[in-house]
C-alpha positions as CSV (number, residue, x, y, z in Angstrom):
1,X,123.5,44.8,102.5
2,X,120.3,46.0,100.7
3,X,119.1,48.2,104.0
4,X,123.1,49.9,104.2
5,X,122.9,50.7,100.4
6,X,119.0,52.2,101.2
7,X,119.8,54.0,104.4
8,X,123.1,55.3,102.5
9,X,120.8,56.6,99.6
10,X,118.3,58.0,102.1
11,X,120.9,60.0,103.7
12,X,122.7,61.3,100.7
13,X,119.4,62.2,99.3
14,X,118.1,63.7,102.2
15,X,121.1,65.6,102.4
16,X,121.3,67.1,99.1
17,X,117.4,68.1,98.9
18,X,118.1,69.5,102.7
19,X,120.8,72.2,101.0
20,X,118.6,73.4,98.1
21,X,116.4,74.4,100.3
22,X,118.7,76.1,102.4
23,X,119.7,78.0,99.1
24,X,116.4,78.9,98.5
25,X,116.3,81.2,101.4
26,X,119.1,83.4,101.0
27,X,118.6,85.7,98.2
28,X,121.7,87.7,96.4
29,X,122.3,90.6,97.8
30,X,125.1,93.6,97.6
31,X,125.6,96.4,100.2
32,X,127.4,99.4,101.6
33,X,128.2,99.9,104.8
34,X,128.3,103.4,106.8
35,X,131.7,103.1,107.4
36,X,133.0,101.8,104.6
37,X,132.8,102.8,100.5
38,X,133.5,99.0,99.5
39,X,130.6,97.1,97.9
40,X,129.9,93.8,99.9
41,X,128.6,91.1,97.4
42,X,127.0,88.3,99.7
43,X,123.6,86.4,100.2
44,X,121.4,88.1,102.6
45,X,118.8,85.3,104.7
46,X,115.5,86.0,103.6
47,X,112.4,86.5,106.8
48,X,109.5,85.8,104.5
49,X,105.9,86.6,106.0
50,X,104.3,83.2,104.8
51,X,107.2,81.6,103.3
52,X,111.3,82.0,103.3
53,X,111.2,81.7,99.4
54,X,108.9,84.9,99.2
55,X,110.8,88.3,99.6
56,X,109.6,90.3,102.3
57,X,110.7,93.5,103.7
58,X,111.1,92.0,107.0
59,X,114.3,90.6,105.4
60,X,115.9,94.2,106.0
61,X,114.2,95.9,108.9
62,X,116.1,93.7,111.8
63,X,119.6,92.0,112.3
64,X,120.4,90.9,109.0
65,X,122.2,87.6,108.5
66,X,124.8,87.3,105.4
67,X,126.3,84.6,104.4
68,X,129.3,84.8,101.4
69,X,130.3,82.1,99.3
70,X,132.5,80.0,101.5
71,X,129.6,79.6,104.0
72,X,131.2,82.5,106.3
73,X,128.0,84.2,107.6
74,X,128.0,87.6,109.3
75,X,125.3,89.3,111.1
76,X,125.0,93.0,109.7
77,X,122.8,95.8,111.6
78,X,120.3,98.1,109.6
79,X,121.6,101.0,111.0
80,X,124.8,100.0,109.8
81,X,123.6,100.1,106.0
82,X,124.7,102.9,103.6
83,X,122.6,100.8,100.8
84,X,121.8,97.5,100.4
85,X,120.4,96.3,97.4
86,X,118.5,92.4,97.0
87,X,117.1,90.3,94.2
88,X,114.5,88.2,95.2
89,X,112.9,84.7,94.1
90,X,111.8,86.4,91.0
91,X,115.0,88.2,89.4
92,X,113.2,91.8,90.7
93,X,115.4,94.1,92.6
94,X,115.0,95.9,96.0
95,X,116.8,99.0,96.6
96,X,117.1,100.8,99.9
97,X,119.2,103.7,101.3
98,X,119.8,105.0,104.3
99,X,117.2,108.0,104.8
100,X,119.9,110.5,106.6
101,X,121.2,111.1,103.0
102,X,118.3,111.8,101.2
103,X,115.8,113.3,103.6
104,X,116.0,115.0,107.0
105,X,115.0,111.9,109.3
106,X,117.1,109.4,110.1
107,X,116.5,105.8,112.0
108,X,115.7,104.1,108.8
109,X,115.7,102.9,105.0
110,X,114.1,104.2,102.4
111,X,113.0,103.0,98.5
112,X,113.0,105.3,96.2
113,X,109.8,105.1,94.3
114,X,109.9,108.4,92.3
115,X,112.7,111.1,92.2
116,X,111.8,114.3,89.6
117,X,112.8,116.8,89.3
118,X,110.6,119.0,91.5
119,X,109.4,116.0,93.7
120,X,111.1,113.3,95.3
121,X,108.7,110.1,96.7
122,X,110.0,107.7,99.3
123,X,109.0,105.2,101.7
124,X,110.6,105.1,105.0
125,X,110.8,102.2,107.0
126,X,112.3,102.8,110.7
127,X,114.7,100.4,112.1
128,X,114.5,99.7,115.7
129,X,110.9,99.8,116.5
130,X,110.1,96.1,117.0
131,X,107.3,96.2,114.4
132,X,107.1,96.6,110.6
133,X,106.0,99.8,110.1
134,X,106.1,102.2,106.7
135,X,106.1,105.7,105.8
136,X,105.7,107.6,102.4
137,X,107.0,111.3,102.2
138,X,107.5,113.9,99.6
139,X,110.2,115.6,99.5
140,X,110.9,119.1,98.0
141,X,114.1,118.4,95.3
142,X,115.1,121.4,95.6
143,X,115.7,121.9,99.4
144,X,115.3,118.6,100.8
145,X,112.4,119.1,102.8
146,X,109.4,117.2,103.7
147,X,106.5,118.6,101.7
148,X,103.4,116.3,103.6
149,X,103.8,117.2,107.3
150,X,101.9,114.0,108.7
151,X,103.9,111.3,107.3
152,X,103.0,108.4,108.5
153,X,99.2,108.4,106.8
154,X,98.0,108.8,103.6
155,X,95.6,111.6,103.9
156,X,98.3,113.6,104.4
157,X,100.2,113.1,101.2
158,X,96.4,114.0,99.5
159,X,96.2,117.3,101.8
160,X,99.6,118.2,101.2
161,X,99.3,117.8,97.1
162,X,96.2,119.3,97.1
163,X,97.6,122.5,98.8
164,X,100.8,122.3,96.4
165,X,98.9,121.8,93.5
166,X,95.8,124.2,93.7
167,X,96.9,126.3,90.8
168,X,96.6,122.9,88.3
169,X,93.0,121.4,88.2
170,X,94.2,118.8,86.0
171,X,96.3,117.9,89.1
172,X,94.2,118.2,91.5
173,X,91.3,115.8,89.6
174,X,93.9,112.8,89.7
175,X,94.8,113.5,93.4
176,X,91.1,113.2,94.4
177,X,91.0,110.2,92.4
178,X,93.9,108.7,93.5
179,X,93.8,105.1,94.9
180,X,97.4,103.0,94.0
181,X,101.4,103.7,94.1
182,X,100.7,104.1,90.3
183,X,97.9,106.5,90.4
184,X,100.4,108.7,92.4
185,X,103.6,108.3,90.7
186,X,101.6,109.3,87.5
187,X,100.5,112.4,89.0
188,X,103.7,113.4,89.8
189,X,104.6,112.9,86.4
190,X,102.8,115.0,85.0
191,X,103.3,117.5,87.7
192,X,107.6,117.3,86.8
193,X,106.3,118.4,83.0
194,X,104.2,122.0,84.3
């Protein structure tokens, strides 16, 4: 009798520990769909790089698996995404959109990491490559288009504000200094207030 009641406690505890931690994977998330205006609210399963727990952007850049709150799971394609926004382990939010409407490529999400109101900042992530692979671009507000003509590499956002922004040595001090995402998004900053 004593090893039924164990092996019945060892199950049952087994079993409940076994679906927190399937919880702990799947983050909340809510998105929009290309053909569709209707927000989805659902759990999206996180791909963490070291961990499951950990956000990562992995989580968005191949077949994404949701799952609502009867258990239903889906399988939703990045290409598919109008928006999709997640909040991860630590109650921070990641938005992305799809980059067709806010810049002239397309084949990917982008985060929004400074929109002024002569400069726009983004960081393109392409869907479909097989690899996790990242992009910043500025964009003109005004027009939409691409003000750094090498995209994919740093030293061509410094070359292309350095050229913009020859007429303000002020600006052009902080570019030459620039080292982090905050470095730049106070540059352009300042730059929205000339």
């Amino acid at each position: 009798m004593k090893k039924t009641a164990f092996l019945l406690l060892f199950f049952c505890f087994g079993f409940l520990f076994s679906q927190q931690k399937d919880d702990k994977r799947y983050f909340p998330a809510e998105y929009i769909l290309k053909t569709s205006s209707d927000t989805i609210r659902t759990r999206i399963r996180n791909v963490g790089k070291f961990s499951n727990t950990k956000y990562y952007i992995a989580t968005i850049m191949f077949k994404m698996k949701m799952r609502d709150d009867n258990g239903v799971e889906t399988w939703v394609e990045p290409k598919d995404v109008e928006y999709i926004k997640i909040t991860d382990e630590n109650n921070i939010s990641h938005e992305y959109y799809a980059s067709a409407g806010r810049m002239e490529i397309e084949g990917g999400l982008i985060e929004i990491l400074y929109e002024g109101k002569n400069m726009n900042w983004y960081r393109f992530y392409p869907y479909g490559t097989g690899t996790i692979t990242k992009a910043d671009f500025l964009v003109d507000d005004k027009n939409k288009k691409i003000i750094n003509e090498s995209g994919f590499f740093n030293p061509g956002l410094k070359n292309s504000l350095k050229t913009r922004f020859a007429a303000y040595p002020d600006l052009m001090a902080l570019v030459n200094s620039w080292k982090t995402d905050d470095d730049l998004l106070k540059i352009l900053q300042l730059y929205d207030k000339k």
